[in-house]
Each structure stands twice: as C-alpha cells, then as structure tokens.
Steps between C-alpha positions, in 0.01 A plus 500: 500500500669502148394218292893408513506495847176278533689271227778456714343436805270220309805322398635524879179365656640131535784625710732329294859757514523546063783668351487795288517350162190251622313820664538622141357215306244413751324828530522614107662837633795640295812458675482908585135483598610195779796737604242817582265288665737297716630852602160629592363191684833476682465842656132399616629161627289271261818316396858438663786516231808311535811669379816378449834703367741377276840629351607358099808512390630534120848605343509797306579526152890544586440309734383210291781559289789462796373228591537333200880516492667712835435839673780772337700461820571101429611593160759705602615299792569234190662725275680632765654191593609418186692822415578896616205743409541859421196662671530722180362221318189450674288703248201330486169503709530160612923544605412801723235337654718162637763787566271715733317180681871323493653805661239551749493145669873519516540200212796720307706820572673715258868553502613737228223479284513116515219259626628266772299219678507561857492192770143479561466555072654186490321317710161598405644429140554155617169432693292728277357819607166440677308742396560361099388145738179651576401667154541145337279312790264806447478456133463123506220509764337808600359339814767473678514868594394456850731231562771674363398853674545352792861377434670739257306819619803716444567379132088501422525886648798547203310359300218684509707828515651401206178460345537174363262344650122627580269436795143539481275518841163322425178579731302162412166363611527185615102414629139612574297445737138598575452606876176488677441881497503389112292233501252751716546739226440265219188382654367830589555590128274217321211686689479793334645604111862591468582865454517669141870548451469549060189669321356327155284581195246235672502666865468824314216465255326318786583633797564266664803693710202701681480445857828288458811556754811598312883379572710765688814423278814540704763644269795469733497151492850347319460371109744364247691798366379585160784617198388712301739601216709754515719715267853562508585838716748594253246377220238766707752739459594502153139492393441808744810694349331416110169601623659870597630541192213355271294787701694779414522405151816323477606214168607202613858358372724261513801337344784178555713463804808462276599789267786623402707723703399756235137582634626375885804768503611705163131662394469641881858677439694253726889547354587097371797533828228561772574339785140394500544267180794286709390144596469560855190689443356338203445167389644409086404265350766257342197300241428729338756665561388837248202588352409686178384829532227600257414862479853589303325875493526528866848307537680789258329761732581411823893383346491882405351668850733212719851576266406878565415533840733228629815591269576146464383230197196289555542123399175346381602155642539649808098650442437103384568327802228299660407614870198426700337831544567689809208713426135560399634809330629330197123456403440804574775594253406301245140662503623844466726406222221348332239775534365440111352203667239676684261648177388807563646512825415866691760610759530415774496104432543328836673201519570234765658166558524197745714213481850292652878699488813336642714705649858336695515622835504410869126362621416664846143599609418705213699389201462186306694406146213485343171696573213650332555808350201763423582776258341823356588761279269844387578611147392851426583876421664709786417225764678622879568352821146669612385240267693235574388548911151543398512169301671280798304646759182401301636100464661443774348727789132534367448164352761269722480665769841581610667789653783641294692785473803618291916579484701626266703226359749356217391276233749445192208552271257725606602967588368530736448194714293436820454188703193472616457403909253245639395490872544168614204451841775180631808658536391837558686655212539616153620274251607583127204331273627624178663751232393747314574802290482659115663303268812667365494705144775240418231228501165641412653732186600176302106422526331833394630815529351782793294218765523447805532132657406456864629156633501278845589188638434297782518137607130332593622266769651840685117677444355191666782477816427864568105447434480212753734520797464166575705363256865519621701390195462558150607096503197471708295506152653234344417236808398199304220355836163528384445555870672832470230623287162271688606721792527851358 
C-alpha cells in the first residue's frame, strides 16, 4: 500500500468514526493526499465513508442590493399609487425591470401608454410581494433555505431564475470508518515494507529500491482541480496578429484614441458633409470639444485637394473637432505623412497598428461600439492588388490560419477596394473580416509624389469569432467570470 493509505488506516485502527478535518491532522497527510487515499481504500473496502449532501444559499450581488431597499416591481407599485406613469418614462435599467416582472405577474396593465395597478397589484402592494419576503429572510439568515424551499418553492424558483439569489450543491464527508477488511489489510501490511511510490537521491546512490515492489499509481482517480493561469483569448489573439506582422517585417505604431476629425475623416478624402461624420455614427466629444492641429504644412494641402475635388470650402474648425477614432487608419495616416521619421527608410516600409476605435452602431453578434482594430498599410513604388493578395494571404492565411478569399468592393478611400472574406467553421459561412484596397492618389500624393500605399483593416475580436467557433458573440469576450476563462 501507499504510505498515505497505511497512514490512514493507522489513524482508523481504534474504530473510532473521525471526520475529515481530524483524519487530516491525525495522519500528517495533506488534505489532497487524505482525499486520494480515502478514494483508493474505499474502492478496496478498507474504509466506509459517510456522505452527506447539502445545498447553501447566498444572494447575488443584485440581489444583495434589492434586498436592501425593494425588488423594482415594489417600487413601481409605490410610485404608481401615488401618481399616473408614462411607460415612456421608464428609461432606466432598474424601471424596465419592475415594468417587465410587474407586467408579468399581472401587478399593473397599461392603458394608453399609462401604468395602472391592477386588483391583485394592489393587494400584493398591501401585503408585500412574497418573493421581496423571501429575499430579505434569505439575506438575514441563509439557513433558512430549506425551510423556506419547502414553503415558498414557487417564489425561491423566481428567484433563482432571476438570478438573485445562488444555490450551491455541496458533496461533504461527514465520517470514517475503518472496516475489518481494513484492519486485515493494515495488519497484513506491518509484515512486510510498504511499496516505493517516490524515488530519492538516498534510494538512488544506494540502491536501496532494488528488489523493492513499486506503487501501480492509478491516474483516474479524482483530485482537486488545479488553475493554472491563463491568458486572455482576445489577449492570445492580438499577440498572434503582432507576431504575423513582426515576421514579415512589419513597424509597429500607434497613436491616441482622440484626434481630431482631421486625421479620423479630412486626410482620408472624406468631404466635411459625409454622412459618416453625423453623430449617429461617431462619437464627439463635447470637453474638449476641438483640438489643435499641428502639421499646418499638411492642413493647407489637404484644404487645397478637399476645396478642389469637393467644389465646396473646407472649415478648419470643422477638421478641429474632437472625435474618438473610428479607425486604426488614422495612425496609419499619420505615419505616411510623417515618412522623414523613418531615417533612411528603403521602400517598401511596412507599417501596422493595434489598438481601441468607437464606432456608434447597433451591437448584434458581430458588432460592438468599441472593438479592437488591427491596421496595415505597404508603402512603395508601383505596389498592385497582386501585392496586396500576396501580403494578406501571407498574415492572415499562412500565419493565422484562416481561410479567406476576396470581392470587389467600395471603400471611400482606397481605388480599387476589396473586402476580404473569412470562412467562419460555426455557421458554415463566409463572413466579411475586413477592407482593403490602394490608397487613392488624392491621399498618398500630398505625402510623396509617384508611391504606392497598400492599406487594410480589420477588427481583432471578428478574427478571433471566426478563428474559434465556439464563441457565439463578440459580447461573449467581454464576460467579466473568471470561470469563463478557468474553463476554456
């Protein structure tokens, strides 16, 4: 036997039943070593182990916090009573939560967009809604969870739907006891030495493990899960993405999330009335509310190219006005207007960029507000799509991995455009990863004269929902349980 196991049995041998904790300090065995022992002489019938299962109870963190003063329902029972709601006015979390839970149990109805307390509203209004009852008893005394199962199972069941409260199911071990197939065992053991279960330097240099009987180890047996840590997914997959580029060459860059809607919008030839400057896709800021542009050079150039190919003025305060970025491609910008940065820079200069744009839209499975955004541009001479195809194929289908293919496509800033295709293993279908094209003349001829500026962009959380079918939701990455990432 395992010296454990002979451990355990020693501290049986009086017959006396011991719980685990005093199995634990009795023998000297770690709390996990007692555990893989009891399970082992259990199966052989050397001890009998008492179970005994066990639910706890405990309130949620909103949970915790209706219980401190009433579930959203209550609330607007009482404000109800006191005057006419507009249902228009329920704008908050909290309001359309007592409206849903009120309308469902019958408590109100709605008559032309008014809140009105039905009969039963009022009554549970007067007696108090039991399931608000329970929460509080709950909160006070966890303990009384059986008692209370038993009377208010409907409202616990709510309860629990409603996730504000939390039961966990408990598999304890309530006694040991050493049987006489044990005690046989136990005393067959002291007549000959235990088994070798762990080689040392002392058994080694003397050999002393010669003619010895080794323990058969039984890895099935159930242990305490061990956590290791564990990165991020999306963390795994922004590293990945800047490991493709660093391969191939590519200069890492970055700049701020707010800029002014001169490098978001007027350097990549977007006209200052685009529908894509209007609040309902981007997000101003109102403090700042501008912000100075530097490179004068560059604003009288692109006031010139916008004026002529627009046929309209350009206002500088409109250029000034502070937006979070909706794109990576302002960096990218900013590089290429900056070339004299790179000394003795040799064409083509790669260039690539990961970081947070805001964007206002509708959230669905596969579009946040705000995302990571990788971008990439290729500056050299005569550059084609050939070289553009070569150059995603070699990131994102070589090194990542993915199966792509491409579509002729519009982009405001790029002749011509593509969007590049992912296949997505889950659904069964191609999804759109990303855009790309050759920047315009109208953009790359106020940098230097006769190159040729390949460019793409594509979000990071839609590379890793295509990469890993599991995950459903884009939201899905931003799931704050540690558990969520234990498990992956």
């Amino acid at each position: 036997m395992h010296r454990y196991e002979i451990e355990i049995l020693k501290s049986l041998e009086s017959g006396k039943e011991l719980s685990l904790n005093e199995l634990v300090e009795k023998s000297g065995v770690n709390r996990d070593g007692v555990l893989w022992a009891l399970e082992n002489l259990s199966q052989l019938g050397a001890v009998a182990v008492a179970r005994k299962s066990s639910e706890e109870v405990h309130l949620t963190d909103e949970g915790k916090e209706y219980a401190k003063s009433h579930l959203p329902e209550t609330e607007l029972l009482q404000k109800a009573a006191k005057k006419n709601i507009n249902v228009g006015t329920l704008s908050d979390a909290r309001s359309r939560i007592g409206l849903q839970w009120a309308k469902a149990k019958q408590l109100i109805q709605i008559d032309s967009g008014i809140v009105k307390i039905t009969q039963k509203g009022r009554e549970a209004l007067d007696r108090g809604i039991e399931e608000e009852y329970v929460l509080v008893k709950l909160g006070e005394n966890p303990s009384l969870y059986p008692a209370l199962l038993r009377e208010k199972k409907q409202e616990i069941e709510n309860l629990l739907r409603r996730k504000l409260i939390a039961v966990e199911k408990r598999n304890e071990i309530e006694g040991i006891t050493i049987t006489a197939k044990g005690k046989q065992m136990l005393s067959a053991e002291t007549k000959h030495e235990a088994e070798i279960d762990a080689l040392d330097r002392r058994m080694i240099a003397s050999q002393g493990w010669r003619d010895k009987k080794f323990k058969r180890y039984d890895v099935s047996v159930h242990v305490e899960p061990e956590v290791p840590a564990r990165m991020h997914p999306l963390r795994e997959t922004i590293n990945e993405v800047k490991a493709a580029y660093t391969n191939m060459g590519f200069h890492e860059a970055s700049g701020p999330i707010v800029v002014p809607a001169f490098w978001n919008f007027d350097t990549l030839f977007t006209p200052q009335d685009h529908p894509a400057r209007e609040a309902q896709d981007t997000f101003y800021l109102s403090n700042p509310a501008q912000l100075a542009i530097a490179e004068k050079g560059i604003v009288s150039k692109v006031k010139t190219q916008q004026e002529g190919a627009w046929h309209s003025d350009w206002l500088e305060k409109i250029a000034m006005q502070a937006v979070l970025r909706t794109q990576m491609t302002t960096v990218s910008i900013q590089e290429l207007y900056n070339l004299p940065k790179y000394k003795d820079y040799r064409l083509p200069l790669k260039i690539f960029s990961i970081g947070r744009v805001f964007r206002n839209e509708n959230v669905d499975y596969k579009h946040l507000t705000d995302f990571y955004q990788t971008d990439g541009i290729v500056i050299g001479e005569n550059l084609t799509l050939a070289n553009l195809f070569d150059t995603l194929i070699k990131i994102y289908s070589k090194s990542l991995g993915l199966k792509i293919r491409f579509k002729p496509a519009y982009f405001p800033f790029v002749e011509p455009g593509v969007e590049v295709q992912a296949y997505h293993k889950g659904r069964g279908e191609w999804m759109e990863m990303m855009g790309a094209g050759i920047l315009r003349r109208e953009i790359t001829g106020i940098a230097k004269k006769n190159i040729s500026v390949l460019a793409w962009g594509a979000s990071v959380e839609r590379l890793l929902l295509i990469k890993q079918p599991d995950i459903e939701r884009l939201s899905d990455l931003y799931n704050n349980g540690i558990g969520w990432i234990r498990q992956r």
